[in-house]
C-alpha positions as CSV (number, residue, x, y, z in Angstrom):
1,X,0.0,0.0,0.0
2,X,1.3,3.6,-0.7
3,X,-0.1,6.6,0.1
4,X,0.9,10.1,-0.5
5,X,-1.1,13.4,0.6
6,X,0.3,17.3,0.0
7,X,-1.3,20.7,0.8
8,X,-2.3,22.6,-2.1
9,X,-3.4,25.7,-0.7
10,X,-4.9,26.8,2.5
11,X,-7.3,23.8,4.3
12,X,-6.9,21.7,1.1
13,X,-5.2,18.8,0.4
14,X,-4.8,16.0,-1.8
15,X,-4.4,12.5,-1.6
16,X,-3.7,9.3,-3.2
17,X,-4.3,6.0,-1.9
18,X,-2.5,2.8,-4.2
19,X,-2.8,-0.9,-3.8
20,X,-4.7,-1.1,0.0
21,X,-6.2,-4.3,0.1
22,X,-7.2,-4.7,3.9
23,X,-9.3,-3.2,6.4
24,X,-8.2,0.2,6.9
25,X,-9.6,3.2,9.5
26,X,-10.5,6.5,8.4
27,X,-11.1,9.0,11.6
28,X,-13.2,11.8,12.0
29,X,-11.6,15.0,10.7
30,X,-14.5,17.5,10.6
31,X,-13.6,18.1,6.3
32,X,-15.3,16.6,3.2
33,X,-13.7,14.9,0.6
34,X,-14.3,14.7,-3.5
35,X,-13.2,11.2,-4.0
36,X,-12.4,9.5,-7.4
37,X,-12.8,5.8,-7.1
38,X,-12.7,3.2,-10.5
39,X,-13.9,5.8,-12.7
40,X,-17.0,7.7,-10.0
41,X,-16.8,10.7,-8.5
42,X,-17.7,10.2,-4.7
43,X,-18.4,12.7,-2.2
44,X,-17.9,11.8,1.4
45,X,-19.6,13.7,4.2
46,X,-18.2,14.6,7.9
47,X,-17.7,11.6,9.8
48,X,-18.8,11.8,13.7
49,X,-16.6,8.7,14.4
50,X,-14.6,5.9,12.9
51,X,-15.8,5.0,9.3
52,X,-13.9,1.1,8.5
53,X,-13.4,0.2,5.2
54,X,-13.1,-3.6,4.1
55,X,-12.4,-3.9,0.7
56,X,-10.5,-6.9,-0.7
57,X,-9.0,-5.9,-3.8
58,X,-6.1,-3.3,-4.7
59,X,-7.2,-0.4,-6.4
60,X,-5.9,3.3,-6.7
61,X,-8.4,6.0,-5.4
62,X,-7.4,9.9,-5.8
63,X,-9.1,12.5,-3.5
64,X,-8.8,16.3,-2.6
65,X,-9.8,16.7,1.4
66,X,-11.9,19.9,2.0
67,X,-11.5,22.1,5.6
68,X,-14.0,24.0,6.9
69,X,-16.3,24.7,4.6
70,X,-14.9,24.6,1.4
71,X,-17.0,21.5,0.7
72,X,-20.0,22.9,1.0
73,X,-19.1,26.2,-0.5
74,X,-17.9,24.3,-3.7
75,X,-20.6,21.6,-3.8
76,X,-23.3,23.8,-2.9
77,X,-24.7,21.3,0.1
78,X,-24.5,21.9,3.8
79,X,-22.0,19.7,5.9
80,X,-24.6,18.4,7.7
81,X,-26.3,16.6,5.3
82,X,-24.0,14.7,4.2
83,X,-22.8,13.3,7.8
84,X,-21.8,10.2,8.1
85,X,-22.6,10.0,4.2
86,X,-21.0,8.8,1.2
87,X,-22.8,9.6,-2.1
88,X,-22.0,9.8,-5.7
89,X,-21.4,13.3,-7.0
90,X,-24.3,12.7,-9.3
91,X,-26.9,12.6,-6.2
92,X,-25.8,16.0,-5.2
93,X,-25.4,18.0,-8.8
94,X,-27.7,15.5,-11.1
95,X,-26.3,13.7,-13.8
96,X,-25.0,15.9,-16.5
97,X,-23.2,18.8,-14.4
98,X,-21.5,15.7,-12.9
99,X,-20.0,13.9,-15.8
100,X,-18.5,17.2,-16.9
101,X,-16.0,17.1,-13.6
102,X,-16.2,13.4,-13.5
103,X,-14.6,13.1,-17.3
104,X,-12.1,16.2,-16.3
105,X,-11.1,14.3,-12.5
106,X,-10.5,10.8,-14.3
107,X,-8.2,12.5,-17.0
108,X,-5.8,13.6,-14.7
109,X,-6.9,13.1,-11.4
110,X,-4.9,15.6,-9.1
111,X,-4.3,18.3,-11.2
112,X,-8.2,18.6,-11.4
113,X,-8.8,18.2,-8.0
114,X,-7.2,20.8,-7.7
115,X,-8.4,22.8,-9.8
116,X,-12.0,22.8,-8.8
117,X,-10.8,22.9,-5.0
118,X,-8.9,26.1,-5.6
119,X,-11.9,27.6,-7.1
120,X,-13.2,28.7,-3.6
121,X,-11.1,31.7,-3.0
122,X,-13.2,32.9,-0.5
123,X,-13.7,30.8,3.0
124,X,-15.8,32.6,5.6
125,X,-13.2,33.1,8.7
126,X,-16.1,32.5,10.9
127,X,-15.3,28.4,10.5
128,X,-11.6,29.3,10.5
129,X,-11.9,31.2,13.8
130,X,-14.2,29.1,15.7
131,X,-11.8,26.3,14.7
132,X,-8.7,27.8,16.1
133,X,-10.6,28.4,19.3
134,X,-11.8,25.2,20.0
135,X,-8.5,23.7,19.1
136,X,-7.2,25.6,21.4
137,X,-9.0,23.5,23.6
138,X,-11.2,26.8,24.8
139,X,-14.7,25.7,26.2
140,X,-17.5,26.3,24.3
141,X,-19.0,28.7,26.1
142,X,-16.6,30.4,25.8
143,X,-15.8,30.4,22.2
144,X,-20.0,31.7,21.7
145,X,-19.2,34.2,24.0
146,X,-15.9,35.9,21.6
147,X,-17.6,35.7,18.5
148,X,-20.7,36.9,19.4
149,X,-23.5,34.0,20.0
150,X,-25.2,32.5,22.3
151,X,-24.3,28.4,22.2
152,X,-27.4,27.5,20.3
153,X,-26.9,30.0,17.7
154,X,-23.2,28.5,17.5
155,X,-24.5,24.8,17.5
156,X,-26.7,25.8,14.3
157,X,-24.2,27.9,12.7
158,X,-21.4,24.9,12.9
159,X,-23.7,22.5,11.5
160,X,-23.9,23.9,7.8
161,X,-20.0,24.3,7.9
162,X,-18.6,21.4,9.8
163,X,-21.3,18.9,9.6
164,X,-21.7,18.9,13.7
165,X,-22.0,21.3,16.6
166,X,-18.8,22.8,18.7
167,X,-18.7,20.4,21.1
168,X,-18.8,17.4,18.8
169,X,-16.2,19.4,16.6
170,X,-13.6,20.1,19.7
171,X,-14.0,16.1,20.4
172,X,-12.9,15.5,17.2
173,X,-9.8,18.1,17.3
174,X,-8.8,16.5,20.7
175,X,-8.6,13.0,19.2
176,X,-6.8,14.3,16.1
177,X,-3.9,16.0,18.2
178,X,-3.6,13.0,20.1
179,X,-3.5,10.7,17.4
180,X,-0.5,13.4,15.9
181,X,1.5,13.2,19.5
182,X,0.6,9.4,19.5
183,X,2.0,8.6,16.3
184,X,5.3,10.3,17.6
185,X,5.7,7.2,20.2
186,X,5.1,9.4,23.3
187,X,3.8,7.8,26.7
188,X,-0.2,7.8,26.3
189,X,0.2,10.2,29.6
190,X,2.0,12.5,28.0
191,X,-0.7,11.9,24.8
192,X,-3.1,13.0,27.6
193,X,-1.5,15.6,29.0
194,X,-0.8,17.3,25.3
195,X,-3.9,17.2,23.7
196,X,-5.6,18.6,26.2
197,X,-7.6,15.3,28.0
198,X,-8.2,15.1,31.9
199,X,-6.1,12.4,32.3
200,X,-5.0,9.1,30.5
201,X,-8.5,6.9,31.4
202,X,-10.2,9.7,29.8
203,X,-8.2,9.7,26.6
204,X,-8.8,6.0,26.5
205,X,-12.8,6.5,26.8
206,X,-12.9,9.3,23.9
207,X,-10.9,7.2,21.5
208,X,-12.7,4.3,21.6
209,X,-15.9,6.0,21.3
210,X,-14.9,8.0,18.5
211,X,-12.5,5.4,16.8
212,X,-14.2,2.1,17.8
213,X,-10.9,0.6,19.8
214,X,-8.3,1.7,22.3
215,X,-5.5,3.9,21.7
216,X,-3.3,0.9,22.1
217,X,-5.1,-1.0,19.1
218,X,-5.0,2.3,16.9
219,X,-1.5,2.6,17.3
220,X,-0.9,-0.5,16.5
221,X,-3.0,0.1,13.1
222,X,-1.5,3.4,12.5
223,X,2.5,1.6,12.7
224,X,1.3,-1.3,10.2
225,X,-0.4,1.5,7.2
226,X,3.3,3.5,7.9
227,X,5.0,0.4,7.5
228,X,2.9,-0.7,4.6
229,X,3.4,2.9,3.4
230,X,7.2,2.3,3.6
């Protein structure tokens, strides 16, 4: 299996995914992604937890990751209806304006990805701020409180952009800094400590609710896909 991924402007990236046969993890991120998989255009929706993939037969898939709110700026759907969704491109755009990026996409896959991904120039900082906040770890009180809502308002004005509320979305920032200082071989205490958990039995409950197993089990997964990588 070999997989490469590179930043092609701000909060977009692209990705490529070659011969992965197994089962294979994919974790919440709060993004979307515009996937091309033998010869369809797939879009996949914000995950609240642990999606687990089981195909059996090597294939290459190409995709371009989307970050707060550029998939739904470019696709013209809120986040949150497409949680915990994946569905063709053709669903969301009908069939015609579909096979136009389709055909383009399966031509030559990441330069058209990122193409159309680029095409949103403008991303409302309101995502990008409340994002920084809450990966500060700041509650979300207050996070409502410095940009001006109360923490319904925030709750339905997260929804369209991420897919979920705040404090679904600082959960899922939490688990992704840990997984980052996990996969750097430090003690799960100091995994704790770092991304901002109360102490090491509660990094162990959020990760296996949001990832399906324990930390020790996902490391384990992680080390295998880098050595498969390798």
């Amino acid at each position: 299996m070999a997989y490469d991924e590179r930043t092609v402007a701000p909060g977009i990236e692209v990705w490529r995914s070659t011969g992965r046969t197994g089962p294979y993890r994919i974790l919440p991120d709060g993004c979307m992604d515009l996937i091309l998989a033998d010869g369809r255009l797939l879009v996949a929706g914000p995950d609240t937890s642990a999606r687990v993939h089981r195909r059996a037969e090597p294939r290459t898939v190409t995709g371009v990751r989307l970050h707060v709110g550029r998939g739904p700026a470019l696709l013209g759907l809120p986040a949150d209806e497409l949680r915990d969704q994946t569905v063709r491109l053709e669903d969301v755009w009908g069939d015609r304006r579909a096979r136009v990026l389709t055909e383009q996409v399966s031509e030559r896959p990441a330069p058209a990805l990122t193409t159309w991904a680029c095409a949103a120039r403008t991303v409302d900082p309101f995502g990008e701020r409340v994002r920084a906040l809450l990966d500060r770890g700041t509650p979300v009180g207050d996070v409502a409180d410095a940009v001006g809502y109360s923490a319904r308002q925030l709750h339905r004005r997260l929804l369209p952009v991420f897919g979920y509320g705040p404090q679904h979305l600082r959960r899922v920032l939490r688990l992704m800094r840990a997984v980052a200082a996990a996969d750097t071989g430090s003690r799960w205490s100091d995994v704790a400590q770092r991304a901002g958990f109360t102490d090491q039995a509660h990094l162990v409950r959020e990760v296996r609710a949001l990832t399906g197993v324990t930390p020790s089990e996902l490391r384990r997964e992680r080390v295998r896909s880098f050595q498969d990588a390798a």
